[in-house]
C-alpha positions as CSV (number, residue, x, y, z in Angstrom):
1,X,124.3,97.3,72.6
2,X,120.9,98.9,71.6
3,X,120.6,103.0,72.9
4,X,117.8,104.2,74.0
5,X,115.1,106.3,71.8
6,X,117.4,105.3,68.4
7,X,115.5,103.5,65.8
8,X,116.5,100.0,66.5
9,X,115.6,100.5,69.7
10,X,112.1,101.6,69.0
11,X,111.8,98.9,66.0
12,X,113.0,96.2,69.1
13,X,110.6,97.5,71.3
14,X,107.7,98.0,69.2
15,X,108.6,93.9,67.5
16,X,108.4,92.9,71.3
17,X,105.3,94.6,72.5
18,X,103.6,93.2,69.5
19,X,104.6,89.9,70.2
20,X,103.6,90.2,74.0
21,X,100.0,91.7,72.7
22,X,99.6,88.5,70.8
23,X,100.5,85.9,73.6
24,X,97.8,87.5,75.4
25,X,95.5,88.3,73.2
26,X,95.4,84.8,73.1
27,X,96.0,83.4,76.1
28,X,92.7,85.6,77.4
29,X,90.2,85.8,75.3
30,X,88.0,82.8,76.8
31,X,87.7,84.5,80.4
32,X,84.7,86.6,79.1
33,X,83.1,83.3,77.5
34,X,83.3,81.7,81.4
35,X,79.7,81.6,82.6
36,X,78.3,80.8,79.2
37,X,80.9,77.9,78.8
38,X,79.8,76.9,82.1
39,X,75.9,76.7,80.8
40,X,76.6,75.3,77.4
41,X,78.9,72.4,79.3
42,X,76.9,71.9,82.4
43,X,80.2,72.2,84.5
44,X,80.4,73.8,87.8
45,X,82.4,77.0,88.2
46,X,86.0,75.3,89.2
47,X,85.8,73.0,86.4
48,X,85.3,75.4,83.6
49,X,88.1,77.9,84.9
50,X,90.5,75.2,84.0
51,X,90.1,76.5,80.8
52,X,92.1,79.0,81.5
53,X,93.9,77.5,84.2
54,X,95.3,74.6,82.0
55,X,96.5,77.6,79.6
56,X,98.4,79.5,82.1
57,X,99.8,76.1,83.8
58,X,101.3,74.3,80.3
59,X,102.7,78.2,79.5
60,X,104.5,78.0,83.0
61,X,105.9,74.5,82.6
62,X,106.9,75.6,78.8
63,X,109.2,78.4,80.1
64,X,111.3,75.5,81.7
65,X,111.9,74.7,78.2
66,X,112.4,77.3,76.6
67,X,113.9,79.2,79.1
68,X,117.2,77.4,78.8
69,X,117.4,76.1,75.0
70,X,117.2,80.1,74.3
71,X,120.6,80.1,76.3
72,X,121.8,77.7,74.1
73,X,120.4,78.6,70.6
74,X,118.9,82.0,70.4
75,X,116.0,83.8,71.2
76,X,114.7,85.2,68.2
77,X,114.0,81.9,66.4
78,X,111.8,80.6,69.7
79,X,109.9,83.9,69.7
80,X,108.9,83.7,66.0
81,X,107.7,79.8,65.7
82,X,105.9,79.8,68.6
83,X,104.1,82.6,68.3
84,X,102.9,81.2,64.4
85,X,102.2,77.8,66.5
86,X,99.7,79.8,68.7
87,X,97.7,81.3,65.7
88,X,97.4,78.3,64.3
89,X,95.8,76.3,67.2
90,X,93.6,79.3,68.0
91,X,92.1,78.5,64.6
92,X,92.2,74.7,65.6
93,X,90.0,75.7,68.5
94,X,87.0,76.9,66.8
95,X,86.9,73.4,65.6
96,X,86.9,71.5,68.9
97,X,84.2,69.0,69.0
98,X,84.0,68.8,73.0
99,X,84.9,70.7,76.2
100,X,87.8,67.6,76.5
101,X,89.3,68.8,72.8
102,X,89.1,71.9,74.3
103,X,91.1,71.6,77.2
104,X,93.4,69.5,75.1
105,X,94.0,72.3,72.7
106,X,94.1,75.3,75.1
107,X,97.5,73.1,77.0
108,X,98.8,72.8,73.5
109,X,98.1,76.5,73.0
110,X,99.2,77.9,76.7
111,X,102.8,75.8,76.3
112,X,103.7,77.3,72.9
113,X,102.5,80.7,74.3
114,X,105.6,80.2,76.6
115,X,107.8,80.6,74.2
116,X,107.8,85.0,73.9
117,X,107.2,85.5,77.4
118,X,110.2,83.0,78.0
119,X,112.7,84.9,76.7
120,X,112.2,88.1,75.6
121,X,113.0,90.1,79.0
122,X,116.6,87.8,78.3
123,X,116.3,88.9,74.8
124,X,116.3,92.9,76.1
125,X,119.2,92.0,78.6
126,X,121.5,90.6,75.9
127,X,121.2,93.3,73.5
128,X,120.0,96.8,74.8
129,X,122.1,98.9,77.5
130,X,120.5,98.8,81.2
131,X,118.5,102.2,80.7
132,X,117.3,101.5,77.4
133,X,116.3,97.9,79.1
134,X,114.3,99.6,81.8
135,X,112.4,101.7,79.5
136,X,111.6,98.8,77.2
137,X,110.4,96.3,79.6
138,X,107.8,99.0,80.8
139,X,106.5,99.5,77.3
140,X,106.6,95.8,76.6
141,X,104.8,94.9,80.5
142,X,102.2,97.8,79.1
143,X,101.4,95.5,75.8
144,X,100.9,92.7,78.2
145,X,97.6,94.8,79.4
146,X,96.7,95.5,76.2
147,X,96.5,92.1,74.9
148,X,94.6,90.8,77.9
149,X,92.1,93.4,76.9
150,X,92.1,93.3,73.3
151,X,91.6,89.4,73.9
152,X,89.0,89.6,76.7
153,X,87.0,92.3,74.5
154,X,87.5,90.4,70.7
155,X,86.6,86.9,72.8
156,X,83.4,88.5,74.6
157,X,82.3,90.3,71.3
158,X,82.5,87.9,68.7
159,X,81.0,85.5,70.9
160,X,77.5,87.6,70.9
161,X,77.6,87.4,67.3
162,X,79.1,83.4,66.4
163,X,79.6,81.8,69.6
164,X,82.9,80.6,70.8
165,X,84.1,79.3,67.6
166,X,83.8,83.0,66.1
167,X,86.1,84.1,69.3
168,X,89.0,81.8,68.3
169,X,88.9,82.3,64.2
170,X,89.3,86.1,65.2
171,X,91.8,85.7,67.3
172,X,93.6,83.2,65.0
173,X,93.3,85.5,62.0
174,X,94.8,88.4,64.1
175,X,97.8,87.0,65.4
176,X,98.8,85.5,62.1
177,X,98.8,88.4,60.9
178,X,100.5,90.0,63.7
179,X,103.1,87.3,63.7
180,X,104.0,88.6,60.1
181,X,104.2,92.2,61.0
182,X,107.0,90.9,64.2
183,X,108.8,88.9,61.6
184,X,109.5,92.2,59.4
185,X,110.2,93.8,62.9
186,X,112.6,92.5,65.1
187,X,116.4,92.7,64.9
188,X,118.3,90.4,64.5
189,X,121.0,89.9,68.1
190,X,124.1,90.9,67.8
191,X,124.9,90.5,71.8
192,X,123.6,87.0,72.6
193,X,125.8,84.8,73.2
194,X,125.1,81.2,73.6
195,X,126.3,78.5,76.1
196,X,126.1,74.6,75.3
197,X,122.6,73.0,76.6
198,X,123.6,70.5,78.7
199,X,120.7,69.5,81.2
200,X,123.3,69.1,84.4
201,X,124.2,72.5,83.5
202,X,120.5,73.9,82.9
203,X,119.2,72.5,86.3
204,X,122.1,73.6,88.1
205,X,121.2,77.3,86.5
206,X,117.6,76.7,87.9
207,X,118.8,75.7,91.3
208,X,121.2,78.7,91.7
209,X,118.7,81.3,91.0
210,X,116.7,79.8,93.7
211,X,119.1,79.8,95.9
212,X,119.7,83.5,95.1
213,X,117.2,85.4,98.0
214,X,117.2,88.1,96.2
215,X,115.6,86.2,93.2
216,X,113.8,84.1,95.0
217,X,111.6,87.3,96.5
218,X,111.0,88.3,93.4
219,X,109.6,85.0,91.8
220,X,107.4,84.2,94.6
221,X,106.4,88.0,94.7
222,X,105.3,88.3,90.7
223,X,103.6,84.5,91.2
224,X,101.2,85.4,94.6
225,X,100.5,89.1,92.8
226,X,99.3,86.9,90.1
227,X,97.6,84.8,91.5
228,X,95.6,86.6,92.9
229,X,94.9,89.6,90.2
230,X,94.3,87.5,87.4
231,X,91.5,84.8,89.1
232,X,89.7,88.3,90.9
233,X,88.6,89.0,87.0
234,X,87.8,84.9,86.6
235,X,85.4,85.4,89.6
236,X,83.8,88.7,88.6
237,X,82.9,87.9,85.4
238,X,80.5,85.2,88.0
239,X,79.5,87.9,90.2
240,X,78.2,90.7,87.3
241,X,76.6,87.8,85.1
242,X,74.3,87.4,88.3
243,X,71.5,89.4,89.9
244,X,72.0,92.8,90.0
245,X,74.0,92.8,87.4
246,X,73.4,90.4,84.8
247,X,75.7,91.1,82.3
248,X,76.2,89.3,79.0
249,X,79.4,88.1,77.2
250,X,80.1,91.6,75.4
251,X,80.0,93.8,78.7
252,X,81.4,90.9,80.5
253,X,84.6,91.2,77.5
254,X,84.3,94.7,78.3
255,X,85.1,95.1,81.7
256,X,88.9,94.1,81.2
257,X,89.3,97.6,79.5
258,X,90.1,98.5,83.4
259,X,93.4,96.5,82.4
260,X,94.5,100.5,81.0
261,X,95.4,101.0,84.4
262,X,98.1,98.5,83.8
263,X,98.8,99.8,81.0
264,X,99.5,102.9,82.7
265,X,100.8,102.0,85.2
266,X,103.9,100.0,83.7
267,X,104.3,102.6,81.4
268,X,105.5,105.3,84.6
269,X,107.4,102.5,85.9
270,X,110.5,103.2,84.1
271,X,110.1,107.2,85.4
272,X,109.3,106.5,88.8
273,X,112.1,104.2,88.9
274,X,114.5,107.2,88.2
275,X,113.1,108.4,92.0
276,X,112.2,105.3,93.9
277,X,114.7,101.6,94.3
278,X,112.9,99.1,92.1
279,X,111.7,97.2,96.1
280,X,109.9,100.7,97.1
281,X,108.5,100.5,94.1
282,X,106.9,97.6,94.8
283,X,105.9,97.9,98.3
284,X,103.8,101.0,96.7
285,X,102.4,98.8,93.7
286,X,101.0,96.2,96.2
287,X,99.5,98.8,98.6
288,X,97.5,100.0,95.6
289,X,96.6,96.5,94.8
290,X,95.3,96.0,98.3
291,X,93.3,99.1,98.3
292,X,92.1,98.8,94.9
293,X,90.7,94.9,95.9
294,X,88.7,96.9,98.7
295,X,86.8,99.4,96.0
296,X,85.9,96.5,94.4
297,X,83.7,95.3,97.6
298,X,81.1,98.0,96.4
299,X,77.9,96.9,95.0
300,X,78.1,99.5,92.3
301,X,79.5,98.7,88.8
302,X,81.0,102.0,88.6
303,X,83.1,101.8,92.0
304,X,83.8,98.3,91.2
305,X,85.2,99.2,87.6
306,X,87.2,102.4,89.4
307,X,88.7,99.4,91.9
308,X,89.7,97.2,89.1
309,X,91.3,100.0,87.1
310,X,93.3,100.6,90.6
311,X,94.1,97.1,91.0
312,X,95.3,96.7,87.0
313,X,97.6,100.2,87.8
314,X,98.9,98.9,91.0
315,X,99.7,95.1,89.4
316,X,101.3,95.9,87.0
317,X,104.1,98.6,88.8
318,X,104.9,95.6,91.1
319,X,104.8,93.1,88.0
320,X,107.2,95.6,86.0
321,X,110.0,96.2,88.5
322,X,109.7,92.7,89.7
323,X,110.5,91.2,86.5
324,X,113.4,94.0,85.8
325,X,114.3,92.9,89.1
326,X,115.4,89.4,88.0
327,X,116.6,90.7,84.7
328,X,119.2,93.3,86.4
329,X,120.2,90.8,88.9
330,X,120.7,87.3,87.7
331,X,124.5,87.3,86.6
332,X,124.2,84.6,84.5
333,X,121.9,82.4,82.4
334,X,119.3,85.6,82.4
335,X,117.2,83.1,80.2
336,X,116.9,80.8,82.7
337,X,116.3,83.7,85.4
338,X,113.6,85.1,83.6
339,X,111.9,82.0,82.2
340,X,112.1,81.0,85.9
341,X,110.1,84.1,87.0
342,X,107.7,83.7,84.8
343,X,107.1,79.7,86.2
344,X,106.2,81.4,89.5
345,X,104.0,83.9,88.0
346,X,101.8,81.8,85.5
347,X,102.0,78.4,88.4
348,X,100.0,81.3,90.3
349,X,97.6,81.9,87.8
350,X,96.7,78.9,87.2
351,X,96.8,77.5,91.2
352,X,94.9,81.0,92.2
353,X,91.3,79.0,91.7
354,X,92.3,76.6,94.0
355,X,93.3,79.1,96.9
356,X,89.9,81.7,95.7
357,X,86.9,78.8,95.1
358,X,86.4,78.0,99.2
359,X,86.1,82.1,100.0
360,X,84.1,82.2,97.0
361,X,82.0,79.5,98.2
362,X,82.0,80.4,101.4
363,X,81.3,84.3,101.4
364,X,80.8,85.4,97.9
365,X,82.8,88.6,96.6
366,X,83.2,89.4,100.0
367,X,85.5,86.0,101.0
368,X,87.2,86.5,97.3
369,X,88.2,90.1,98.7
370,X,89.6,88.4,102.0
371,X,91.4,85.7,100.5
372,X,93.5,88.2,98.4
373,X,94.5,90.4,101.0
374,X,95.7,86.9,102.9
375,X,98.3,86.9,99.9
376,X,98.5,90.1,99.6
377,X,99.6,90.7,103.5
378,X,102.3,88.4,102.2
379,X,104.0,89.7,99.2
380,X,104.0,93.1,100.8
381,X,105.8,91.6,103.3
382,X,108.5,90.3,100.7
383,X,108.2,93.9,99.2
384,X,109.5,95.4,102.5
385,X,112.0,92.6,102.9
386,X,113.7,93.5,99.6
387,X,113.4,97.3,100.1
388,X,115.5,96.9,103.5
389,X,118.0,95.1,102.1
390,X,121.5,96.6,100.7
391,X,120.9,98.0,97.0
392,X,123.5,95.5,95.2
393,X,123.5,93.4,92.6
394,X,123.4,90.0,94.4
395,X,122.6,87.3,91.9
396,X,123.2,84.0,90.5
C-alpha cells in the first residue's frame, strides 16, 4: 500500500489530479459559449443547455460501465484510453457541421469522460493506505475545480478570438498532451485485485450498495448538491449576458475562476476531517452552500462573484467527504460503489435544468435562488441524518 507524502504517493496523486483536470477541462468548456450558442442556433435557453446536459447524462450512464469492468480488469488501462478518446473528439468537435453533430459528439465525449471519474477514487482505495487516501482524494476533488475553470476560461477565451471551433481545437490539443504527461505518471497497481465480470454479479453489486443507507445518503446527497451547483453557473452566465450586465463570452469564461473556492475548500477537507466526522462535515459544507446561493441574490457583480466563490468552497467540502464517504464504506466492489456515486451526481447535473427552467421562468435569479434552497433544505437534511447515526463502517 501507497504511504502518505512518499514519492509514489505524490507521483499517484499528481497522475490523478491531472487526469481529473482534463475530464473537466473538457467536459466544461462550452458553459461560457451558452448564450452565444443560443443566438448562433436560434434555440431557446433549455434547448441549448443540453449541450452540457447530454455531456454530464452519457458520463453518468458510462460509470455503469465502467464502474464494474474496472472490477474485473483494472483501472489503469480504462483511465488512460478514455481519457486519449476524449482529446480526440474534442478535436472532432471543432468540425461539427450542425448543433445535431454537436449534440451527437458532446454524448460521445461525456460517456468516454466517464471513464477517470469511474474509477479512480476505486483506484486510490485499492492501492494507498486510508490516510494517504483521504489526503489524495482532497487534492484530486481540488483538480476537479481547477479543470472546470481552466475549461470554462480556455472555452470563453478562444471563442472571442475563433469562435467555438477555436474552443474545442484548444482544448483538444491540451489534453493530448496532458494525456501523455498521465501516461509517464501513474503507477502501475500492485493492490487491485480483480473479480470475474459476470453481469448477475455486477447488478447484484449495484443493488447492494443501494440497499446500503448509509450509501444511499451519500449518492443522493453528492447528486441534489450537484444539481443544483453546477446549473446555478448555466443560469448566470443568462443573467450577466443581460442588462446590467452584459457580459461577453471572455468575462462570461471568467467568472468560473470563483470555482478556487472549491479548490480550496477540498483541499482543507482532509485537515478538518482530522477534527470533524466526515457527516458534520457535510452538514457544514451545505450550510455554506445555502448561504453562499443567498449572496448571489445581490445585483452587484462583486457580491455575486464573493457568493459563488462561497458556494464553490462550500460544494466542494460536502462533494469531498461525500465521495470518501462511499470510498471508506463500501466493503466490497468499491468500483462499483464509487462509479455508482458518481451516476447520482452527474444524473443531477444533467436533470438540474429540468428542476431550475420553471423558477427561472417564473422569477428570474430570484426563483433560481428558491429552487436551490428547495434541494438544498433536503440534502442538509440527509447531512444531519448521517451525522446522527453511529460512526461505523456499515457498507455493502
Amino acid at each position: 500500500m501507497i504511504r502518505m507524502r512518499t514519492t509514489a504517493w505524490w507521483r499517484a496523486t499528481l497522475a490523478l489530479s491531472l487526469g481529473s483536470l482534463l475530464v473537466f477541462l473538457n467536459l466544461y468548456a462550452p458553459q461560457p459559449l451558452l448564450p452565444d450558442l443560443r443566438e448562433t442556433y436560434g434555440v431557446s435557453t433549455l434547448v441549448v443547455g443540453l449541450v452540457m446536459s447530454v455531456a454530464t447524462l452519457a458520463l453518468a450512464a458510462s460509470l455503469l460501465v465502467f464502474g464494474p469492468l474496472s472490477d474485473a480488469i483494472g483501472r489503469g488501462g480504462i483511465m488512460r484510453l478514455t481519457l486519449l478518446a476524449a482529446g480526440v473528439l474534442s478535436l472532432a468537435l471543432a468540425l461539427a457541421p450542425n448543433f445535431e453533430i454537436l449534440l451527437v459528439l458532446r454524448t460521445l465525449q461525456g460517456f468516454v469522460l466517464g471513464g477517470l471519474p469511474a474509477v479512480a477514487i476505486a483506484w486510490m482505495g485499492d492501492e494507498f493506505e486510508p490516510d494517504a487516501m483521504l489526503a489524495a482524494v482532497g487534492l484530486y476533488i481540488g483538480a476537479n475545480t481547477l479543470g472546470g475553470i481552466s475549461g470554462r476560461v480556455v472555452g470563453g477565451g478562444m471563442a472571442e478570438i475563433g469562435g467555438s471551433a477555436a474552443s474545442f481545437l484548444a482544448v483538444g490539443a491540451i489534453t493530448l498532451v496532458g494525456v501523455a504527461v498521465f501516461w509517464r505518471l501513474l503507477p502501475p497497481s500492485r493492490g487491485f485485485t480483480p473479480r470475474r465480470f459476470e453481469l448477475a454479479g455486477a447488478l447484484g453489486d449495484l443493488a447492494a450498495h443501494l440497499r446500503t443507507p448509509a450509501l444511499l445518503a451519500a449518492y443522493l446527497l453528492g447528486g441534489l448538491n450537484f444539481l443544483i451547483f453546477i446549473n446555478q453557473y448555466s443560469y448566470l452566465t443568462f443573467r450577466l449576458a443581460e442588462p446590467p450586465f452584459e457580459l461577453g463570452a471572455t468575462l462570461l469564461g471568467l467568472i468560473f475562476l470563483t470555482y478556487l473556492g472549491g479548490t480550496l475548500g477540498s483541499s482543507l477537507s482532509g485537515r478538518l476531517v482530522r477534527h470533524l466526522s466526515q457527516p458534520a462535515c457535510m452538514v457544514m459544507g451545505i450550510l455554506i452552500l445555502m448561504a453562499g446561493t443567498l449572496v448571489t441574490l445581490s445585483d452587484r457583480l462583486p457580491v455575486i462573484l464573493a457568493g459563488l466563490t462561497i458556494n464553490a468552497f462550500g460544494f466542494f467540502v460536502a462533494h469531498s467527504m461525500a465521495s470518501s464517504w462511499v470510498g471508506r464504506n463500501a466493503r466490497r466492489a468499491r468500483g462499483s460503489a464509487s462509479a455508482l456515486y458518481l451516476v447520482f451526481y452527474y444524473t443531477g447535473a444533467s436533470l438540474g435544468v429540468f428542476w431550475l427552467e420553471p423558477f427561472w421562468g417564473l422569477g428570474g435569479w430570484p426563483g433560481v435562488a428558491l429552487g436551490s434552497w428547495l434541494v438544498l433544505g433536503v440534502t442538509l437534511g440527509i447531512a444531519v441524518w448521517l451525522w446522527r447515526r453511529r460512526p461505523d463502517r456499515q457498507g455493502a
